[in-house]
PyMOL Python script that loads the backbone (N, CA, C, O; Angstrom):
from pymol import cmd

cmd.read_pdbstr("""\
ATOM      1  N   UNK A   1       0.822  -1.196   0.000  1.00  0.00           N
ATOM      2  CA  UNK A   1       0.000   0.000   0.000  1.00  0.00           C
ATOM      3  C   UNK A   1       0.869   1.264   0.000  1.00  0.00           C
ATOM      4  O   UNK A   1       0.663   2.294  -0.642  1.00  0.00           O
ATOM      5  N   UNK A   2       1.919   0.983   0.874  1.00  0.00           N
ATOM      6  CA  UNK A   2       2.976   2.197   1.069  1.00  0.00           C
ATOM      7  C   UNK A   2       3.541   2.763  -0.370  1.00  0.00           C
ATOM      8  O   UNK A   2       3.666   3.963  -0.613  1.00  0.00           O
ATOM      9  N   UNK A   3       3.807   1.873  -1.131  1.00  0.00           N
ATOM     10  CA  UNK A   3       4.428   1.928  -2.627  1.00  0.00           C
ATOM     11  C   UNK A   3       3.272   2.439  -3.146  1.00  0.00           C
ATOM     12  O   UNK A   3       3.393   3.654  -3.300  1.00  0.00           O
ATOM     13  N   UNK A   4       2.145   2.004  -3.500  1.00  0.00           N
ATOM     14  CA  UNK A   4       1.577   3.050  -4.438  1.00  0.00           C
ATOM     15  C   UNK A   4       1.021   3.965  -3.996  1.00  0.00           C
ATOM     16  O   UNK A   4       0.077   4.455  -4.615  1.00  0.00           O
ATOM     17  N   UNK A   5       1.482   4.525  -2.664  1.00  0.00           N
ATOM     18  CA  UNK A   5       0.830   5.962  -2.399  1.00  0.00           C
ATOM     19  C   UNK A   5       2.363   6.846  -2.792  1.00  0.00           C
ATOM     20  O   UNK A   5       2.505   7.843  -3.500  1.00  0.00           O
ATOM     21  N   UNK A   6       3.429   6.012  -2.002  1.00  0.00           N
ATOM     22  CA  UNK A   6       4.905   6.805  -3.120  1.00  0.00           C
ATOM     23  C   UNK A   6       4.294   7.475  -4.542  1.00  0.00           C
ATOM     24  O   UNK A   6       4.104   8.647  -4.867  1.00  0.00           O
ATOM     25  N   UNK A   7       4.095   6.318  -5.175  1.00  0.00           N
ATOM     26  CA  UNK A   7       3.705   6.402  -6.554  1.00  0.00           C
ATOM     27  C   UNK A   7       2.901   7.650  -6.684  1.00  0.00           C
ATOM     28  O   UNK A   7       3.199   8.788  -7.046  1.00  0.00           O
ATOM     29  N   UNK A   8       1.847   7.124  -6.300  1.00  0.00           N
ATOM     30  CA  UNK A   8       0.985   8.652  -6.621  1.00  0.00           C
ATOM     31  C   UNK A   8       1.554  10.130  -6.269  1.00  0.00           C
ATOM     32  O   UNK A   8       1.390  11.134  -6.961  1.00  0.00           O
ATOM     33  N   UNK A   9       2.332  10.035  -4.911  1.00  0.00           N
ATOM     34  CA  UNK A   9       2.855  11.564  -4.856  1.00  0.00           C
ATOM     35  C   UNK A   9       3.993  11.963  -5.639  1.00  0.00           C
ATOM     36  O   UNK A   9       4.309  13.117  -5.926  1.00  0.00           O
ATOM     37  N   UNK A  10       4.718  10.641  -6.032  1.00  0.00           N
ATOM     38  CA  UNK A  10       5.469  10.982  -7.320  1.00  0.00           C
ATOM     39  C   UNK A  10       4.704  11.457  -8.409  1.00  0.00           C
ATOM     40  O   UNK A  10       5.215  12.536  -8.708  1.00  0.00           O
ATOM     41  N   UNK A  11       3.708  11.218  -9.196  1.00  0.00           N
ATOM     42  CA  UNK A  11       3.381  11.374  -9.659  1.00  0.00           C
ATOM     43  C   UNK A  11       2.450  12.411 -10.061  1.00  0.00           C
ATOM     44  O   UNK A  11       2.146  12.671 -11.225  1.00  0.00           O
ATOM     45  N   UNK A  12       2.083  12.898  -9.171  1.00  0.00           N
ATOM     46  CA  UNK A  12       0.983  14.156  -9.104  1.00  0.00           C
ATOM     47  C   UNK A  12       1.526  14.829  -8.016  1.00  0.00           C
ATOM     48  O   UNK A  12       1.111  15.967  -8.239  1.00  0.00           O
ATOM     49  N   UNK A  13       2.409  14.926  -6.612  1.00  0.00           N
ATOM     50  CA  UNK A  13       3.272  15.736  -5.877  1.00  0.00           C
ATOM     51  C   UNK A  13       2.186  15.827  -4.488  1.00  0.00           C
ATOM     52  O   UNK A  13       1.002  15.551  -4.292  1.00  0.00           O
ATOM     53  N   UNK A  14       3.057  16.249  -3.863  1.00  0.00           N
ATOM     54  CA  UNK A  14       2.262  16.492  -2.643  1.00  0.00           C
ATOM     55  C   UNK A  14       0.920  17.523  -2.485  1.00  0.00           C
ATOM     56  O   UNK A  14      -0.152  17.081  -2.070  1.00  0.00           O
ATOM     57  N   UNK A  15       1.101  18.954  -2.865  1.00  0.00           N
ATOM     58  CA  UNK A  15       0.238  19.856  -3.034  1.00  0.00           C
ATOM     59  C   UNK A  15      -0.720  19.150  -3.724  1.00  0.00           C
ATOM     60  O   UNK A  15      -1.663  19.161  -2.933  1.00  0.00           O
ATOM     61  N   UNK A  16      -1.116  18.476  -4.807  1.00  0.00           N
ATOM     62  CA  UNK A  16      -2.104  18.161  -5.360  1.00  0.00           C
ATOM     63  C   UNK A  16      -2.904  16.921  -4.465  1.00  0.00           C
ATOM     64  O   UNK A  16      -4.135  16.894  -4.448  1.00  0.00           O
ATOM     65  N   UNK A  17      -2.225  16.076  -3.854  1.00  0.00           N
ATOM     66  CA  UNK A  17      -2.442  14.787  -3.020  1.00  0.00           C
ATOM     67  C   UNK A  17      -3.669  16.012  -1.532  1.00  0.00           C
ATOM     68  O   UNK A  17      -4.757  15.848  -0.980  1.00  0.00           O
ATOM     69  N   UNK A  18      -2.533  17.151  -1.512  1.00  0.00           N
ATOM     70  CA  UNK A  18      -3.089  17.527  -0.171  1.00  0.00           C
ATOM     71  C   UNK A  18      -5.003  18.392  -0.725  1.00  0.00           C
ATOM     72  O   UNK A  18      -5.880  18.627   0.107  1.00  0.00           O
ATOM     73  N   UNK A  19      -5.100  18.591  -1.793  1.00  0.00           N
ATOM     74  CA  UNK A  19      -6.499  19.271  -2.181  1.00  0.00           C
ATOM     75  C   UNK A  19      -7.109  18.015  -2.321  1.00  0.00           C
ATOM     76  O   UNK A  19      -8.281  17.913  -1.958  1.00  0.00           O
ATOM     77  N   UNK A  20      -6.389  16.817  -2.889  1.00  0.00           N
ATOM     78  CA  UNK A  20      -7.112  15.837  -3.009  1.00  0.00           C
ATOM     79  C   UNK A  20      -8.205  14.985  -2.007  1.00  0.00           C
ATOM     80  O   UNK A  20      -9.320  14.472  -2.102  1.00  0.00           O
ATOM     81  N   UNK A  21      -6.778  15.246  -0.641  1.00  0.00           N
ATOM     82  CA  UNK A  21      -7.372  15.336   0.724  1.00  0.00           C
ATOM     83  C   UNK A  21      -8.422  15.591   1.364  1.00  0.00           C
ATOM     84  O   UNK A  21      -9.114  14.825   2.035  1.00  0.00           O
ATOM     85  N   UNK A  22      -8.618  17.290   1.045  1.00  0.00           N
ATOM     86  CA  UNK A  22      -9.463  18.375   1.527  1.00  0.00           C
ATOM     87  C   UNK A  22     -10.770  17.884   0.744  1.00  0.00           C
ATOM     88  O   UNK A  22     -11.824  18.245   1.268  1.00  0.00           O
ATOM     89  N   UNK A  23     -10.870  17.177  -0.341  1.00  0.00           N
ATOM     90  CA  UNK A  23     -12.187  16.975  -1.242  1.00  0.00           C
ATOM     91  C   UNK A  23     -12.771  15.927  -0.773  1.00  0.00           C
ATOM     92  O   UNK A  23     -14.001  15.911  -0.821  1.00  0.00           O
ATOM     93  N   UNK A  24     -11.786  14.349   0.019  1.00  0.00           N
ATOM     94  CA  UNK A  24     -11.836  13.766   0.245  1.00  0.00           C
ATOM     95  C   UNK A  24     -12.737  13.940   1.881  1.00  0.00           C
ATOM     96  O   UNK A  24     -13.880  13.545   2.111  1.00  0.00           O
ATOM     97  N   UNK A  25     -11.837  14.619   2.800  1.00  0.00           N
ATOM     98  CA  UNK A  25     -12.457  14.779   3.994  1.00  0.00           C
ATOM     99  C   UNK A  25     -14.091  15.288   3.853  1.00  0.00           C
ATOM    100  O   UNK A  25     -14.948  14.975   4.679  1.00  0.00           O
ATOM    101  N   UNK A  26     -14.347  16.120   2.665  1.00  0.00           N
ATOM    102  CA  UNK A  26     -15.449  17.023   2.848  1.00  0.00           C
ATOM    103  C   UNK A  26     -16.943  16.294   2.396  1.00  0.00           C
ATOM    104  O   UNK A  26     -18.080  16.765   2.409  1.00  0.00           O
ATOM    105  N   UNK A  27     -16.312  14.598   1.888  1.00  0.00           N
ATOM    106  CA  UNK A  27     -17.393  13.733   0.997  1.00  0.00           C
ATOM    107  C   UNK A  27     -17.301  12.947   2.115  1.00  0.00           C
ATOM    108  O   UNK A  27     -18.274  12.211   2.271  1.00  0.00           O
ATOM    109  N   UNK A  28     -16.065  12.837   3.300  1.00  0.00           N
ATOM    110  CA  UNK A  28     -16.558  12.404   4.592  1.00  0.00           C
ATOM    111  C   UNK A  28     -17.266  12.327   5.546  1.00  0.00           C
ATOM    112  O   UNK A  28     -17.629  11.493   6.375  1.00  0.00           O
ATOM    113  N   UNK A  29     -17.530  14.225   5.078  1.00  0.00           N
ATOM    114  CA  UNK A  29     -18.405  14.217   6.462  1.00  0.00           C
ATOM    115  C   UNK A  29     -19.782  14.462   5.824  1.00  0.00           C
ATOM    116  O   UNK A  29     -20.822  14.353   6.474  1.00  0.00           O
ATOM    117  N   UNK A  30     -19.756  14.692   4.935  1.00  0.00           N
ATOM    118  CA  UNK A  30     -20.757  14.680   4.048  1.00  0.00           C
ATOM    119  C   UNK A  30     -21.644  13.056   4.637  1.00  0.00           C
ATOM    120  O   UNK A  30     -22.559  12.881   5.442  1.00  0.00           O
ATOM    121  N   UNK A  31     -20.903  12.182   3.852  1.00  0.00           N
ATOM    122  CA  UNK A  31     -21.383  10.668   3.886  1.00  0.00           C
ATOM    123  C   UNK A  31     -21.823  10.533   5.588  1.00  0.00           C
ATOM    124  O   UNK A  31     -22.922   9.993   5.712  1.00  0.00           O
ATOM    125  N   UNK A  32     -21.126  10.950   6.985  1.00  0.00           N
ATOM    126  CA  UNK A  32     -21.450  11.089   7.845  1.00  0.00           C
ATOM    127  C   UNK A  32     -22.830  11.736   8.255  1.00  0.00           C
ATOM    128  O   UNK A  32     -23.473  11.324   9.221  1.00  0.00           O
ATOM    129  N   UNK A  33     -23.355  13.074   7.222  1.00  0.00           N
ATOM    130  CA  UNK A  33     -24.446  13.454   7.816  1.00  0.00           C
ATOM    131  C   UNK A  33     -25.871  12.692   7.419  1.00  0.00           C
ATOM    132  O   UNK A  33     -26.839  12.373   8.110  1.00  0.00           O
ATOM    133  N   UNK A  34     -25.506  12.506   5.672  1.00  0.00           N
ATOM    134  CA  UNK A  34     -26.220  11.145   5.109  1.00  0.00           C
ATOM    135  C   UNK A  34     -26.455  10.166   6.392  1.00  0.00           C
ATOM    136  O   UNK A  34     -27.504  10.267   7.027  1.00  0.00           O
ATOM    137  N   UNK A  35     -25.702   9.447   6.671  1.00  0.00           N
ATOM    138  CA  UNK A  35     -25.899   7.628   7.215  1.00  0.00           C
ATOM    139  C   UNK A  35     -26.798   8.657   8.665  1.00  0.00           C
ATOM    140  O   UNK A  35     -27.864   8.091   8.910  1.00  0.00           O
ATOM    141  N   UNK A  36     -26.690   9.343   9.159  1.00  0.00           N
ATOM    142  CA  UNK A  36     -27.279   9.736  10.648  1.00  0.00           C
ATOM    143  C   UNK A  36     -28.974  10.099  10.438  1.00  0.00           C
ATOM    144  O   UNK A  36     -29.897  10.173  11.249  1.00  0.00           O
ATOM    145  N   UNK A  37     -28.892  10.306   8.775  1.00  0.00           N
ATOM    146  CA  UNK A  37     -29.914  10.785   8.347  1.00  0.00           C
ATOM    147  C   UNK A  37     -31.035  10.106   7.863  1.00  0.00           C
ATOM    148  O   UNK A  37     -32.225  10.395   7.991  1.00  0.00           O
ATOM    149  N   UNK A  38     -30.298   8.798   7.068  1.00  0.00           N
ATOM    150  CA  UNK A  38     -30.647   7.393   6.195  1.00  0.00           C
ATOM    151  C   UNK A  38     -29.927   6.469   7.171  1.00  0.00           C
ATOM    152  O   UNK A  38     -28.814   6.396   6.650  1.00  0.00           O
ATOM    153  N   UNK A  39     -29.892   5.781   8.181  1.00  0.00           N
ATOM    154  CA  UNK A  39     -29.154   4.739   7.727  1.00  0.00           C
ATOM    155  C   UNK A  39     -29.345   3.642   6.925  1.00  0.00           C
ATOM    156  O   UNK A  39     -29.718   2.603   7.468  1.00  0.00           O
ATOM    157  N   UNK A  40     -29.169   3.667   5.771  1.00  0.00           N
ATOM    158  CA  UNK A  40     -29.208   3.095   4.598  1.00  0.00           C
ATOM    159  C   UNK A  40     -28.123   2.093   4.033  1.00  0.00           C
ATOM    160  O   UNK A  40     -27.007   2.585   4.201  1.00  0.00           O
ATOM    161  N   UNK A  41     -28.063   0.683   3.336  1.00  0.00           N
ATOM    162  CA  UNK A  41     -27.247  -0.064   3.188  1.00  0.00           C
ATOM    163  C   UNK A  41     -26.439   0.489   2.192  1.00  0.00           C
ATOM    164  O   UNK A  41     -25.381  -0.092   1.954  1.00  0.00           O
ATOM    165  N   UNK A  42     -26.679   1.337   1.662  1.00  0.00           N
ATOM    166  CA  UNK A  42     -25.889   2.472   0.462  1.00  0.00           C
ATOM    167  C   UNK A  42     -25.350   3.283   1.001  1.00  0.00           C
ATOM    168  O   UNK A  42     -24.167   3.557   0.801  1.00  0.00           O
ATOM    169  N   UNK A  43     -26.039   3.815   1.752  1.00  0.00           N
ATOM    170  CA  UNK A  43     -25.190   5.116   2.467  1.00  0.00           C
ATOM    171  C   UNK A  43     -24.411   4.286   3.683  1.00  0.00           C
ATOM    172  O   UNK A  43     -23.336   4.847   3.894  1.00  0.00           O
ATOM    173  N   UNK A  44     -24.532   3.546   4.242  1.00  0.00           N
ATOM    174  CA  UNK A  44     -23.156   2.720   4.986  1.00  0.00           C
ATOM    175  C   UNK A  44     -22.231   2.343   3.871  1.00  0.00           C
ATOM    176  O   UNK A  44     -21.097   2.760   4.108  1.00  0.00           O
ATOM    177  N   UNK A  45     -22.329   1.672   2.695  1.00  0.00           N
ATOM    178  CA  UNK A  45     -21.861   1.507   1.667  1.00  0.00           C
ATOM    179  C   UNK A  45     -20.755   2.770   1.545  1.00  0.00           C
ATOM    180  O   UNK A  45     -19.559   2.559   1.747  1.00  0.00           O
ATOM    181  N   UNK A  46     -21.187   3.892   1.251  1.00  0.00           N
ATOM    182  CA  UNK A  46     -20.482   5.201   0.738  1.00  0.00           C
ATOM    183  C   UNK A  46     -19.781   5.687   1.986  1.00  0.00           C
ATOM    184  O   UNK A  46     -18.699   6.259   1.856  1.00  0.00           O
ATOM    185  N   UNK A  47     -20.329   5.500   3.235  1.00  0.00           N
ATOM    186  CA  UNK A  47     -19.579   5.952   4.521  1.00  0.00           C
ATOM    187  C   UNK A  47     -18.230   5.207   4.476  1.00  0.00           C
ATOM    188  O   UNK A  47     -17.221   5.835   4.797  1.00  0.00           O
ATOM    189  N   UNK A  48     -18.108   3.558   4.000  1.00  0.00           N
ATOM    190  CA  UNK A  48     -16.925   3.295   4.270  1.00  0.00           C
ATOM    191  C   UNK A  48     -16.286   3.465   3.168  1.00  0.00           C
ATOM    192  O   UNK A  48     -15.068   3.297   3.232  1.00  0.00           O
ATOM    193  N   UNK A  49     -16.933   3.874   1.729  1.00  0.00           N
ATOM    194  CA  UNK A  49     -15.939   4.223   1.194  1.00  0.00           C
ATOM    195  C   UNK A  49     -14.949   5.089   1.260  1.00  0.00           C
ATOM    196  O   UNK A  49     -13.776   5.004   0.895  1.00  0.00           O
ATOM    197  N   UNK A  50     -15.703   6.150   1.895  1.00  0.00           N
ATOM    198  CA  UNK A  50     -15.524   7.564   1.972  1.00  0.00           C
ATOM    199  C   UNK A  50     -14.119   7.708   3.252  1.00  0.00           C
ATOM    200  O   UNK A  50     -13.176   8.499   3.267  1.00  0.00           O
ATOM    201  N   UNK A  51     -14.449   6.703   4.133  1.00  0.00           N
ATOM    202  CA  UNK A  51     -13.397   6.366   5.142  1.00  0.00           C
ATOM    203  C   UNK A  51     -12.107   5.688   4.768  1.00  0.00           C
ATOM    204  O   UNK A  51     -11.057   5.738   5.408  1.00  0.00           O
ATOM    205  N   UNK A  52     -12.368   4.954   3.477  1.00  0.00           N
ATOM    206  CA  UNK A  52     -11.109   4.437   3.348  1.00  0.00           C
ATOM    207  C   UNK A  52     -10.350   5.833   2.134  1.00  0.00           C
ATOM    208  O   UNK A  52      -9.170   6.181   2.146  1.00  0.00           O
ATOM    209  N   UNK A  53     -11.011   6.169   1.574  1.00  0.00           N
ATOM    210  CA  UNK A  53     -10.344   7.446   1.108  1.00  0.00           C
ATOM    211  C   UNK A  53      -9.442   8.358   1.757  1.00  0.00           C
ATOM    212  O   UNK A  53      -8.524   9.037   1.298  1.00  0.00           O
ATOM    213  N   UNK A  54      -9.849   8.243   2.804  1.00  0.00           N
ATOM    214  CA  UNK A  54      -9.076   9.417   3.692  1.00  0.00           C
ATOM    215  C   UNK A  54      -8.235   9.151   3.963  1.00  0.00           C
ATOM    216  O   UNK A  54      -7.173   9.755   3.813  1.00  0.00           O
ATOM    217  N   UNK A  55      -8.523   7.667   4.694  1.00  0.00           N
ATOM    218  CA  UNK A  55      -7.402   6.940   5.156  1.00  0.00           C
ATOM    219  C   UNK A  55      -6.321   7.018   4.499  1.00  0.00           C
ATOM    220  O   UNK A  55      -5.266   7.414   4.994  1.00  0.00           O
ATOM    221  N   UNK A  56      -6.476   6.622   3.219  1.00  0.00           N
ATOM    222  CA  UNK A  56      -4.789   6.378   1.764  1.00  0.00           C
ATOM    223  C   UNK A  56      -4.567   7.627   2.064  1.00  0.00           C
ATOM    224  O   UNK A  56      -3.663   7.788   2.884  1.00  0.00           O
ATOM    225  N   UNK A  57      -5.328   9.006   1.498  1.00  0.00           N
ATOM    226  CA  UNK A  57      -4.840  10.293   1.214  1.00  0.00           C
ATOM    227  C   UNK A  57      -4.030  10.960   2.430  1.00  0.00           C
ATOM    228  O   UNK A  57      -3.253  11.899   2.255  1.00  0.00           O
ATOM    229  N   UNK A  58      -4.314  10.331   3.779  1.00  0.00           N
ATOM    230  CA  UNK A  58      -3.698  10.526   4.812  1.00  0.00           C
ATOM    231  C   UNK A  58      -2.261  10.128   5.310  1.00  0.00           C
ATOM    232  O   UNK A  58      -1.372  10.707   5.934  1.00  0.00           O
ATOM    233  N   UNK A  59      -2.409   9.029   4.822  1.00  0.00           N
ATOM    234  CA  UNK A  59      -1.511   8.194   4.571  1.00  0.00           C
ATOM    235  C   UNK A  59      -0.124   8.721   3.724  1.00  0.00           C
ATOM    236  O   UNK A  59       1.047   8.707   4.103  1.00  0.00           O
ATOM    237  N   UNK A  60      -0.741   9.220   2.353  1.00  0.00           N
ATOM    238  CA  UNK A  60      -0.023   9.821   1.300  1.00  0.00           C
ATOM    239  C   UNK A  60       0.684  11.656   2.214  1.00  0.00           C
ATOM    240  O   UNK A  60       1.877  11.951   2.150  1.00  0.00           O
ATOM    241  N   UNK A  61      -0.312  12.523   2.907  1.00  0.00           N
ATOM    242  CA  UNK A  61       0.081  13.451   3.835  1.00  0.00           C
ATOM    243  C   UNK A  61       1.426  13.020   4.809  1.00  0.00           C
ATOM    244  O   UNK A  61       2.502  13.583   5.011  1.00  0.00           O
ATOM    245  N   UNK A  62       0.993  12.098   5.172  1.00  0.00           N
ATOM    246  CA  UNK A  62       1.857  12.013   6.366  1.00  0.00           C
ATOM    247  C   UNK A  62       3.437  11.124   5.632  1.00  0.00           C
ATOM    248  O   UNK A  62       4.384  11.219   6.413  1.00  0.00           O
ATOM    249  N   UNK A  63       3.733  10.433   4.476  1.00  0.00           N
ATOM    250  CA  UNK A  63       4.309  10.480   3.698  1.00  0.00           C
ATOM    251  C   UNK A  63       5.304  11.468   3.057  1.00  0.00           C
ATOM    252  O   UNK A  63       6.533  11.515   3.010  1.00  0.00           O
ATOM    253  N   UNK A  64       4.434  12.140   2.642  1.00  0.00           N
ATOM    254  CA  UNK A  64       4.628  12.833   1.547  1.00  0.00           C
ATOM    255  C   UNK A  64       5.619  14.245   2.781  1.00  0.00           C
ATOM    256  O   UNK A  64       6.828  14.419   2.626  1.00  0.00           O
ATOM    257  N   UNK A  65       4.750  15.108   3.952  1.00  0.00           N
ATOM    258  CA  UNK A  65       5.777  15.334   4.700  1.00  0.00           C
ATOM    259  C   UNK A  65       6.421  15.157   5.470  1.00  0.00           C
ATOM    260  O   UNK A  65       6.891  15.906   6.326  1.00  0.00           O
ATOM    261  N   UNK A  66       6.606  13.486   5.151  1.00  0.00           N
ATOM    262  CA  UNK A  66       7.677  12.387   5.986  1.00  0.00           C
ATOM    263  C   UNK A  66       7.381  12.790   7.825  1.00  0.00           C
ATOM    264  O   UNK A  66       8.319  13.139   8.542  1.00  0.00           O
ATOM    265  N   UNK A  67       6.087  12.671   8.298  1.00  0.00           N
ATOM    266  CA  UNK A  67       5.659  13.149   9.584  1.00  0.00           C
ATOM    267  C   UNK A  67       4.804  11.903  10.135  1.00  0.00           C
ATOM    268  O   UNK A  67       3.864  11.957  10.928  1.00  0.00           O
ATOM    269  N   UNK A  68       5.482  10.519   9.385  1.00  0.00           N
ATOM    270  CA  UNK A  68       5.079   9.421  10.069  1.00  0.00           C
ATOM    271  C   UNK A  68       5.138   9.148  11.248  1.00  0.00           C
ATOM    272  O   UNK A  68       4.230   8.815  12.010  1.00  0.00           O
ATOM    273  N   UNK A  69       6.525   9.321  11.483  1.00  0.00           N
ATOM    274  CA  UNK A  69       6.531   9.032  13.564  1.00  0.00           C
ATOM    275  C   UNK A  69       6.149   9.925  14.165  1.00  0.00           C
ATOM    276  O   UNK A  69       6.003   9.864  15.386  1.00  0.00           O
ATOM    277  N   UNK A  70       5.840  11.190  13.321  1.00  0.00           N
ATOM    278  CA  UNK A  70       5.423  12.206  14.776  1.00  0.00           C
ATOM    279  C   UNK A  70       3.700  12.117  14.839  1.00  0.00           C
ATOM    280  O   UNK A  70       2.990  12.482  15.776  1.00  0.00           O
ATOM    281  N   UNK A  71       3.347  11.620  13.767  1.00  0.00           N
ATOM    282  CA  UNK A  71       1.841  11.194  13.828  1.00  0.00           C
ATOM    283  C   UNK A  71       1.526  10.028  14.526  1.00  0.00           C
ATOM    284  O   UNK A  71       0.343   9.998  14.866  1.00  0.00           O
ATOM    285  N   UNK A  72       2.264   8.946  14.892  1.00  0.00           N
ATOM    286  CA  UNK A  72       2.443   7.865  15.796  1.00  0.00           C
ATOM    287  C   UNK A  72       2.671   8.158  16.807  1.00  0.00           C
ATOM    288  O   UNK A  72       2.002   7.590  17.670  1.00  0.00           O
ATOM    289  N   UNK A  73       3.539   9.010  17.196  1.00  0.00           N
ATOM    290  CA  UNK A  73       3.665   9.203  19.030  1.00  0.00           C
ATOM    291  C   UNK A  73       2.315  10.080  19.506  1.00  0.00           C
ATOM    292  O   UNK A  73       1.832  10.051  20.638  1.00  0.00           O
ATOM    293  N   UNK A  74       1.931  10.694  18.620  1.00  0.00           N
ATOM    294  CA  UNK A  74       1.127  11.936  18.635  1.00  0.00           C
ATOM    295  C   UNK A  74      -0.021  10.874  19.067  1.00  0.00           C
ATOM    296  O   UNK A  74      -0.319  10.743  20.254  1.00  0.00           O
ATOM    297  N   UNK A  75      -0.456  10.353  18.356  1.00  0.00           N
ATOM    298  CA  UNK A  75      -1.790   9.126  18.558  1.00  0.00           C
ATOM    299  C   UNK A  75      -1.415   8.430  19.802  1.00  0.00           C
ATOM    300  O   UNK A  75      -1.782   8.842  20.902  1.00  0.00           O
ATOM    301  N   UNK A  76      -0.654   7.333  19.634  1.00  0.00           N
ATOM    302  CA  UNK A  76       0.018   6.645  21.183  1.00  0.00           C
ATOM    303  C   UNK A  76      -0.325   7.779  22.259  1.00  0.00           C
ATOM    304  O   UNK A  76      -0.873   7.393  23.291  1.00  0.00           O
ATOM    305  N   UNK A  77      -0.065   9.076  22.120  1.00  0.00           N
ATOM    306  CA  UNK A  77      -0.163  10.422  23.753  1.00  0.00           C
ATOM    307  C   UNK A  77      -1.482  10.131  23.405  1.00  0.00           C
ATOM    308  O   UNK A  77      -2.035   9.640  24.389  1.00  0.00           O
ATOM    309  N   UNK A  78      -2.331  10.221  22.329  1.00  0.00           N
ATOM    310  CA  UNK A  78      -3.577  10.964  22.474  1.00  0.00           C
ATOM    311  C   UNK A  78      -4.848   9.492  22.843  1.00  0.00           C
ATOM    312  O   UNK A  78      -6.017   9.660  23.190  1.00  0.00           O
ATOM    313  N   UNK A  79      -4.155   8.147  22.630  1.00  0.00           N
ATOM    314  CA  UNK A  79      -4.791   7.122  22.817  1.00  0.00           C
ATOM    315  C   UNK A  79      -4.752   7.108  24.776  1.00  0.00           C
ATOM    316  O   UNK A  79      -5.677   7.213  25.583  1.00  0.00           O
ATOM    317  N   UNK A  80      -3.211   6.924  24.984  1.00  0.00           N
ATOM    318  CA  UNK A  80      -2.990   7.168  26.559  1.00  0.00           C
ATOM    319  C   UNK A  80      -4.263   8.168  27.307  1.00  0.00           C
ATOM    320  O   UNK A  80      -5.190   7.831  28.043  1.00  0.00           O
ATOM    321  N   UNK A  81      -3.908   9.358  26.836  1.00  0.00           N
ATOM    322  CA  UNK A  81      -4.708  10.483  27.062  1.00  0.00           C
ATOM    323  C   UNK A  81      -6.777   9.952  27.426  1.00  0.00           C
ATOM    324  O   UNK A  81      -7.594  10.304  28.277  1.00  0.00           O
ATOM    325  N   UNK A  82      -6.815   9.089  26.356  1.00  0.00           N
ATOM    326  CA  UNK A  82      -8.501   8.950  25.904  1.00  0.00           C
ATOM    327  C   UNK A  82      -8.636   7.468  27.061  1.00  0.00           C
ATOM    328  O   UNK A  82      -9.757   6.973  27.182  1.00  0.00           O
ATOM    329  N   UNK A  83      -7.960   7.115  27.512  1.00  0.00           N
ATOM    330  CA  UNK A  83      -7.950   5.841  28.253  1.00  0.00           C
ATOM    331  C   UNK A  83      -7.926   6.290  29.577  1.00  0.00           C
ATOM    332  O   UNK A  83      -8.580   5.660  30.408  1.00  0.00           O
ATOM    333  N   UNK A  84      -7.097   7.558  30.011  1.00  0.00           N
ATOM    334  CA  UNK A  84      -7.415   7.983  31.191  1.00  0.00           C
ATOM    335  C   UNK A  84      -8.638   7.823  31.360  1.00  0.00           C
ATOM    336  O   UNK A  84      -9.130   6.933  32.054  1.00  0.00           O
ATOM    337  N   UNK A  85      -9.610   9.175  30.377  1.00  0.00           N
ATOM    338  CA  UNK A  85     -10.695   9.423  30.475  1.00  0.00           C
ATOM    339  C   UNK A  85     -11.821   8.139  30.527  1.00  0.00           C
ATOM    340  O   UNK A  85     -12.433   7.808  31.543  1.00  0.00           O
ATOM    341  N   UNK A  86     -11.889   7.796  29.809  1.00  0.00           N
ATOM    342  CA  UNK A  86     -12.806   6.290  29.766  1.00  0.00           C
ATOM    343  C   UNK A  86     -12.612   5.454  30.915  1.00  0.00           C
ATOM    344  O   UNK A  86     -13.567   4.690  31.060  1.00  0.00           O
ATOM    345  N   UNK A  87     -11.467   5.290  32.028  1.00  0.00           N
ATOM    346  CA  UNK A  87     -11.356   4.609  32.840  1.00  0.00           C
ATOM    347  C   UNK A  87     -11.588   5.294  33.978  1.00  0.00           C
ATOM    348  O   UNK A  87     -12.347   4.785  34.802  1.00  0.00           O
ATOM    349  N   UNK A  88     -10.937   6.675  34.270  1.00  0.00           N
ATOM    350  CA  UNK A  88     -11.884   7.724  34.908  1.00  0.00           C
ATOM    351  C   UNK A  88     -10.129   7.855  36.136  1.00  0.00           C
ATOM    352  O   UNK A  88     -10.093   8.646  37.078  1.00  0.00           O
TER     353      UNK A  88
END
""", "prot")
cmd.dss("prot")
cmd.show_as("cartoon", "prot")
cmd.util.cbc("prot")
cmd.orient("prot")
């Protein structure tokens, strides 16, 4: 998966990957207000599409400005962080 998101930012560059992003997130939450609205076997359908979109293009972000480990520790604090809370 890692290789053809290389690929693509080779290929079309980061700036374009990152609008690609922004179009991506916005059919996210989009599909989010849908399914709350319908929950519908289509519109769950399009919700996870819409989730795995982000996911790659995120993927390709955090890539592309090589900010892999700091997005990993960042999550690991913020998972720690959410486990306090839930456990109290």
């Amino acid at each position: 998966m890692k290789e053809v998101c290389q690929q693509a930012l080779d290929k079309w560059g980061l700036e374009k990957q990152e609008l690609i992003l922004i179009e991506e997130m916005a059919e996210l939450t989009q599909a989010l207000i849908k399914n709350r609205r319908n929950d519908t076997n289509a519109v769950h359908a399009n919700l996870v599409e819409e989730i795995a979109d982000v996911e790659i293009m995120l993927m390709q972000l955090k890539m592309g400005r090589k900010i892999e480990r700091d997005v990993q520790s960042w999550k690991e604090y913020k998972i720690k962080a959410l486990k306090q809370k839930v456990l109290g």
